[in-house]
MDTraj code that builds the backbone (N, CA, C; nanometers):
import mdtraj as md
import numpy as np

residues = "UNK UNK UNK UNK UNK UNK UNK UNK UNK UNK UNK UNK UNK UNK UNK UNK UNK UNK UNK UNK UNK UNK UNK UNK UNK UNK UNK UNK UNK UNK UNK UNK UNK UNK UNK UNK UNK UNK UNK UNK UNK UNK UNK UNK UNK UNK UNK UNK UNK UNK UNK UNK UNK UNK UNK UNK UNK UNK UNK UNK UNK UNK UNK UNK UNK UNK UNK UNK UNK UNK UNK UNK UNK UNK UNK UNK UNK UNK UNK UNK UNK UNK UNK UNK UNK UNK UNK UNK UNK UNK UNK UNK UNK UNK UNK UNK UNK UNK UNK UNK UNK UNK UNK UNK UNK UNK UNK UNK UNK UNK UNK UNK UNK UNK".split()
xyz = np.array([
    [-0.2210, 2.2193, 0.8411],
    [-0.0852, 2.2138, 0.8887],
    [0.0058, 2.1898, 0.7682],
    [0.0991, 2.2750, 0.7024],
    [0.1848, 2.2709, 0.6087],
    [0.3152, 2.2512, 0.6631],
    [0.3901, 2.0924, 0.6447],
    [0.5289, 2.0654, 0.6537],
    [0.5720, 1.9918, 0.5745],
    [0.6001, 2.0627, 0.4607],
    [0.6672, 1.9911, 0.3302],
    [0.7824, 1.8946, 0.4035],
    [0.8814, 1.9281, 0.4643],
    [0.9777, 1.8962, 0.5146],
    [0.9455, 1.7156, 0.5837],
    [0.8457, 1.7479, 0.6737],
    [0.7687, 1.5962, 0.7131],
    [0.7224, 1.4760, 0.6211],
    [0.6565, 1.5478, 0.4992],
    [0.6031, 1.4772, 0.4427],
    [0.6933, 1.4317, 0.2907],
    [0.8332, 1.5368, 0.2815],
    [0.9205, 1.4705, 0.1790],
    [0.9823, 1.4109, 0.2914],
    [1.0333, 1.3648, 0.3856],
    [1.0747, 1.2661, 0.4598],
    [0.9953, 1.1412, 0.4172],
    [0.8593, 1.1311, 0.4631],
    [0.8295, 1.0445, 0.4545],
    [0.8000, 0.9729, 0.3248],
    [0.7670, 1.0420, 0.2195],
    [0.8179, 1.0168, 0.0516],
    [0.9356, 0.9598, 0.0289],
    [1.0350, 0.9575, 0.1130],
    [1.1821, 0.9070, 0.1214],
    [1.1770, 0.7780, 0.1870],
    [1.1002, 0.7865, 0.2959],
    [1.0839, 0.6405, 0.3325],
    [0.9674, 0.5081, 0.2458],
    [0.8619, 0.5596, 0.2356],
    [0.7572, 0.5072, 0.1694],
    [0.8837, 0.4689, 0.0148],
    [0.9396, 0.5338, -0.0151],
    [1.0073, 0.5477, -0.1471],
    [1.1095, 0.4373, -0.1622],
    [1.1793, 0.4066, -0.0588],
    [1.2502, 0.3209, -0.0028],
    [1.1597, 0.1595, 0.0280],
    [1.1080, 0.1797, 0.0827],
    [1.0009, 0.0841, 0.1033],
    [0.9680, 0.0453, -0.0530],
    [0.9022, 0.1158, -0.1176],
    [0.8475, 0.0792, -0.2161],
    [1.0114, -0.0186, -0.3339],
    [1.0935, 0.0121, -0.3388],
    [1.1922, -0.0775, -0.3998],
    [1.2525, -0.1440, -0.3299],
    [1.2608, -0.1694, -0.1923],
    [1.2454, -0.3262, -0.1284],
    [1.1681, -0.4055, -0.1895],
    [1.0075, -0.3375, -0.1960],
    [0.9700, -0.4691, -0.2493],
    [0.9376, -0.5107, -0.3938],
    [0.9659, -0.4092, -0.4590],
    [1.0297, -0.4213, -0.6073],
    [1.1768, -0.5465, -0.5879],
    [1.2641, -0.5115, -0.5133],
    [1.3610, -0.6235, -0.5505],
    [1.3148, -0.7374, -0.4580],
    [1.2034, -0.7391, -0.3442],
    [1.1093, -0.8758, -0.3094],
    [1.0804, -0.9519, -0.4173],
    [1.0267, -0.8485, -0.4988],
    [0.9116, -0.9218, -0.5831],
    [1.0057, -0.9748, -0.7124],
    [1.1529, -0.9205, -0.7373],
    [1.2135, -0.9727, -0.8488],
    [1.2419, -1.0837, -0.8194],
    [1.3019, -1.1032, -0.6912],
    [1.3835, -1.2119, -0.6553],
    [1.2661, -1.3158, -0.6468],
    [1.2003, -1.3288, -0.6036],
    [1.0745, -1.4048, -0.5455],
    [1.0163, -1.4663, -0.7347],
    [1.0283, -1.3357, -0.8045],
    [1.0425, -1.4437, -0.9630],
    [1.1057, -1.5270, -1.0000],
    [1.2355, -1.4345, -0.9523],
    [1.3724, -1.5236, -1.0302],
    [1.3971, -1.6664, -0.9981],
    [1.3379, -1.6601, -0.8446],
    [1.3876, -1.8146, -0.7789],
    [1.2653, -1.8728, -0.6979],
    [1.1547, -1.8018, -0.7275],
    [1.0437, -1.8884, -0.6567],
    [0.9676, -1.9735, -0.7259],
    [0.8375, -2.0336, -0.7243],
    [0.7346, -2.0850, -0.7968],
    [0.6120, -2.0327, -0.7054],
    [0.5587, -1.9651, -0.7422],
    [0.4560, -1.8855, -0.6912],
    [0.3251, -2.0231, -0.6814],
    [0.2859, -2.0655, -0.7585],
    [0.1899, -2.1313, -0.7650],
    [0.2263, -2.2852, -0.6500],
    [0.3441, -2.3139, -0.6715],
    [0.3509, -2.4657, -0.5588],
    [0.3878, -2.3760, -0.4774],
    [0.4389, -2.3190, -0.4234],
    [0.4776, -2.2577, -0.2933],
    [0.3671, -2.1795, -0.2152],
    [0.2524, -2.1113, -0.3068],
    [0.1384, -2.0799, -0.2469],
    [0.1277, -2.1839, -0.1254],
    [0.0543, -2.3042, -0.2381],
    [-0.0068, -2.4119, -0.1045],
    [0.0145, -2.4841, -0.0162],
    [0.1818, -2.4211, 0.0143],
    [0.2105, -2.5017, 0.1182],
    [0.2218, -2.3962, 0.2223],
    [0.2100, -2.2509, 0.1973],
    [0.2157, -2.1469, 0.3170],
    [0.0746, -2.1690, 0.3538],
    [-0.0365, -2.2041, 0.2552],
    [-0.1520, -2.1523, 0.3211],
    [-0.2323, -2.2707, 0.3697],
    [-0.1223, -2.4320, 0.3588],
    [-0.1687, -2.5188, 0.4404],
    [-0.0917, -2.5432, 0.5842],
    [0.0161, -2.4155, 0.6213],
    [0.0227, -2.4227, 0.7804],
    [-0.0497, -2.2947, 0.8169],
    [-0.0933, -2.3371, 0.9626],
    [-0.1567, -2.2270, 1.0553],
    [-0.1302, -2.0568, 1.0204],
    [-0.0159, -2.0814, 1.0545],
    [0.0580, -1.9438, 1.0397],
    [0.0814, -1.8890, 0.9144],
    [0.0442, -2.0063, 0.8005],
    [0.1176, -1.8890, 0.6986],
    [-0.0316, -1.8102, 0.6895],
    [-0.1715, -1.9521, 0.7179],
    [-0.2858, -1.8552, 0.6683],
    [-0.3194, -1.7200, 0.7759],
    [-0.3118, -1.7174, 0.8929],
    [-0.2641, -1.6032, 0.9969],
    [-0.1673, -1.5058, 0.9166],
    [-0.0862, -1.5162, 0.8870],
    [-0.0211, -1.3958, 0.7869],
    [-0.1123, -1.3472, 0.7093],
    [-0.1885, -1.4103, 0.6186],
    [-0.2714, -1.3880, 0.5054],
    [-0.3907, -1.2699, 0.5796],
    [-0.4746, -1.3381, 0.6576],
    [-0.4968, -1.2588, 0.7317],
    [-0.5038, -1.1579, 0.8152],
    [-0.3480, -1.1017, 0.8460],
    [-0.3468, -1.0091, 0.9073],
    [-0.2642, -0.9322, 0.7815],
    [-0.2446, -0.9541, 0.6451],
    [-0.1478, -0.8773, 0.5715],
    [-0.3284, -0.8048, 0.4855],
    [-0.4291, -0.9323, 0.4628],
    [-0.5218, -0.8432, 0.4256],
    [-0.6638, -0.7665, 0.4866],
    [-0.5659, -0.8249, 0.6215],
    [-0.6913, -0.7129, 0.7349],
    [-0.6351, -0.5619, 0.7132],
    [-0.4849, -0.5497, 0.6830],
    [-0.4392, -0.4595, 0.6789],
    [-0.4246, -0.3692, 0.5110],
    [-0.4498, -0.4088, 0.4432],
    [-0.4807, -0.4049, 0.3377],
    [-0.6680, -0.3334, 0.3283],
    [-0.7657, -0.3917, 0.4159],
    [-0.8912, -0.3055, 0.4407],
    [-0.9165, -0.2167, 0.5244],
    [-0.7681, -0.1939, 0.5956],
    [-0.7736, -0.0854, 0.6752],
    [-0.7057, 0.0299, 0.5911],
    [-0.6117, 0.0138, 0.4771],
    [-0.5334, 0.1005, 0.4126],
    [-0.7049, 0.1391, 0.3296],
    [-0.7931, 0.0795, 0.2910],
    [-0.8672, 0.0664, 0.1642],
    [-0.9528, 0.1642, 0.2085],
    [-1.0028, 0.1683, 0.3947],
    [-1.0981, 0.2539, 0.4681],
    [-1.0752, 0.3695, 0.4550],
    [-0.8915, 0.3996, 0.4773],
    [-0.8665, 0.5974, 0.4585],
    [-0.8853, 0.5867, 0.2855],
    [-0.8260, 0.4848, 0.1970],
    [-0.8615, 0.5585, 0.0709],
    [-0.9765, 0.5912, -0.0057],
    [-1.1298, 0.5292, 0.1057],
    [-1.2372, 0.5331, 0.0771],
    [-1.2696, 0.6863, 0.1531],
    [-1.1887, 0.7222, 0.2308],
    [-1.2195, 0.8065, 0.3095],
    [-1.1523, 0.9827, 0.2324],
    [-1.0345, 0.8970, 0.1849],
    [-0.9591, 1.0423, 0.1621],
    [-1.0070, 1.0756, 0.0016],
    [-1.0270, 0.9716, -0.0673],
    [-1.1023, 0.9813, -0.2356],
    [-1.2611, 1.0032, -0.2393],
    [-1.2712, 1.1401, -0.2516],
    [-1.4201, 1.1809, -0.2455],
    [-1.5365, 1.0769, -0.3290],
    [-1.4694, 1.0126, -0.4807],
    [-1.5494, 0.9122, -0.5622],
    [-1.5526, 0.8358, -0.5365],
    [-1.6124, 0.7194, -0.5066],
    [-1.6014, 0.5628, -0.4449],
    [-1.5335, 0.4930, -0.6228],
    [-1.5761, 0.5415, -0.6983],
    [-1.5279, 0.4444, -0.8156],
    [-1.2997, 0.4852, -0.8351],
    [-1.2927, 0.6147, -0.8030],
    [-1.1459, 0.6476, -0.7875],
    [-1.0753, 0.5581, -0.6892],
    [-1.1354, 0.5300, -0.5341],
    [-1.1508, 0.4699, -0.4791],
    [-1.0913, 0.3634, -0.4602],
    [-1.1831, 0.3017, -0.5214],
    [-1.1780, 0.1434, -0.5837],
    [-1.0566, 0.0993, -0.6827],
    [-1.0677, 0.2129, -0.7504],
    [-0.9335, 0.2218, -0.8617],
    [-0.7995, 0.2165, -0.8117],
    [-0.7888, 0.2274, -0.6635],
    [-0.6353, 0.2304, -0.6005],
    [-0.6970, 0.1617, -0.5171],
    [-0.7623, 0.0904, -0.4741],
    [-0.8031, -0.0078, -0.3589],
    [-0.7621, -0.1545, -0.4141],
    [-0.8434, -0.2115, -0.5557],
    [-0.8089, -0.3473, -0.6074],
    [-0.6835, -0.3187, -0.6420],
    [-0.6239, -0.2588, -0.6863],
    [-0.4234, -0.3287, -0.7097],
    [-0.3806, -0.3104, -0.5802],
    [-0.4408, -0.2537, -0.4549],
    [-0.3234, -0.3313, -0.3757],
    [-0.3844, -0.4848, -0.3193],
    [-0.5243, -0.5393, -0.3547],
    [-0.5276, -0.6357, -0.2871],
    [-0.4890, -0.7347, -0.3859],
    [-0.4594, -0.7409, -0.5242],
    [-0.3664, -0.8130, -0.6481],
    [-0.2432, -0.7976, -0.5919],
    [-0.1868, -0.6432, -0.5817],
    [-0.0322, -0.6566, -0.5980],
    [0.0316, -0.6074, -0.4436],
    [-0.0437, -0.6060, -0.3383],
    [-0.0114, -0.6180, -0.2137],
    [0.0373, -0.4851, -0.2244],
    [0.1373, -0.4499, -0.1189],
    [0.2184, -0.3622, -0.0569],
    [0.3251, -0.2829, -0.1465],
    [0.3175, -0.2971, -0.2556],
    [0.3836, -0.2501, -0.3614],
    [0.3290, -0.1513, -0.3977],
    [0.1573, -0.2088, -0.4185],
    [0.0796, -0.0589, -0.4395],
    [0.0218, 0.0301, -0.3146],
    [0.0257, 0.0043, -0.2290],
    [0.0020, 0.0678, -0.0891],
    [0.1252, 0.1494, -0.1077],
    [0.2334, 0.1329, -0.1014],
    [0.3204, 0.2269, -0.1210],
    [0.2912, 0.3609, -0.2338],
    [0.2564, 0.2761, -0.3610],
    [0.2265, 0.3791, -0.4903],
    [0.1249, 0.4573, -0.4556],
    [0.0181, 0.4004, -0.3388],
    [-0.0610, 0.5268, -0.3138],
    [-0.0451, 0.6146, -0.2529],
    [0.0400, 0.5455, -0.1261],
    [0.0987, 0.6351, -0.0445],
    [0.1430, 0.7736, -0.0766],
    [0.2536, 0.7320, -0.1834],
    [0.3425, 0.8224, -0.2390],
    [0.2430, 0.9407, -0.3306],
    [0.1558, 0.8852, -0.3680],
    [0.0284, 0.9560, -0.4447],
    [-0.0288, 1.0504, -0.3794],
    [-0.0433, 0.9770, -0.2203],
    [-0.1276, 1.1083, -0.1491],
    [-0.0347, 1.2242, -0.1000],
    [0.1046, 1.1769, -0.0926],
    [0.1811, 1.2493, -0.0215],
    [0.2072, 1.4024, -0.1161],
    [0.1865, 1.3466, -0.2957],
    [0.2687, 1.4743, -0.3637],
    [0.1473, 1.5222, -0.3978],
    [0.0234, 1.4703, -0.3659],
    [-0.0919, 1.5251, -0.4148],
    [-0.1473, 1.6504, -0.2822],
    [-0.0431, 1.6049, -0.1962],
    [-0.0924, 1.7238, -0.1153],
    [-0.0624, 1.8148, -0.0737],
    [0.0640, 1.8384, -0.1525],
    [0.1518, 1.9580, -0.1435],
    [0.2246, 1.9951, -0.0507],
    [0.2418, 1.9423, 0.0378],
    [0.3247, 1.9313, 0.1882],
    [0.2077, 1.9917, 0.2638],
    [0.0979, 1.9954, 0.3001],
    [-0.0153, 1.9616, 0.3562],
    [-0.0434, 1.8385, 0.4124],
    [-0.0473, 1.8730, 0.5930],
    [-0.0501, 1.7120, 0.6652],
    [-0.1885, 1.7094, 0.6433],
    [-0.3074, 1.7670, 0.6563],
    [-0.4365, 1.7682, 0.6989],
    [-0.4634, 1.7005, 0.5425],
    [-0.4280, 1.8030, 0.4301],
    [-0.4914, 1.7315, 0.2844],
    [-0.4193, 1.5535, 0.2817],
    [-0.2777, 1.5556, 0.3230],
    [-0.2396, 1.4500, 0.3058],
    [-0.3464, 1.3342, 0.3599],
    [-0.4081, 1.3520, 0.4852],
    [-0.4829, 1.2581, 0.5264],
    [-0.6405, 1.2617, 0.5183],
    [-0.6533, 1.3541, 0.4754],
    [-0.7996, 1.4036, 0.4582],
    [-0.8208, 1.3698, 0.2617],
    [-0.7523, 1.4053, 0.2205],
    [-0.7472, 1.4657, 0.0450],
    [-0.8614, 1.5705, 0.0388],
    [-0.9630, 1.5428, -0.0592],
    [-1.0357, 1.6417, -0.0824],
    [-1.1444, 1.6501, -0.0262],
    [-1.1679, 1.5727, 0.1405],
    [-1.2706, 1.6387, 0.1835],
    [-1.2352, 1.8025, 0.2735],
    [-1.1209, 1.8303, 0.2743],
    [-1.1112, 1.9384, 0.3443],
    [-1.1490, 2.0228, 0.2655],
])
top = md.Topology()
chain = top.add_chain()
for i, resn in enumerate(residues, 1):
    res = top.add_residue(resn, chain, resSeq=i)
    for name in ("N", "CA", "C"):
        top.add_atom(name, md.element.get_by_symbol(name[0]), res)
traj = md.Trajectory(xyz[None], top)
């Protein structure tokens, strides 16, 4: 199924997405402390429930890129930076599969097993 049109849409959104959390992640420098502020999200209930469902979702992104990257070591190579750099790189892959597939929905979600 070829719809360039669908899939530069969604390059526009993912694209968008992706510098939200570029200016998340500035601001969150500029004025956070990453290290004391860790342990106090992940000593209430809920913050560790976030954690959990941000990296259940994170091994579900990791399953299509095990799925759509024919090499397990390529794989892996876009799998560990998003579980380091979260949703920043889920986006960068995103955007990866999207121009790698030429406005192709099937390659987009498949890559090179089709």
């Amino acid at each position: 199924m070829y719809e360039p049109a669908a899939l530069k849409k969604l390059a526009v959104f993912i694209g968008l997405l992706l510098l939200m959390m570029c200016i998340g992640l500035l601001y969150g420098i500029a004025n956070g402390n990453f290290a004391a502020e860790i342990s106090r999200i992940t000593a209430m209930p809920w913050g560790l429930v976030t954690f959990l469902d941000i990296y259940i979702g994170f091994f579900l992104l990791g399953v299509w890129i095990l799925w759509r990257e024919v090499h397990p070591l390529k794989a892996a190579l876009f799998f560990i930076p998003i579980l380091l750099l979260g949703n920043l790189f889920s986006c960068v892959y995103i955007l990866y599969a999207i121009y790698s597939s030429a406005g192709d929905v099937q390659k987009f979600i498949h890559g090179r097993r089709i």
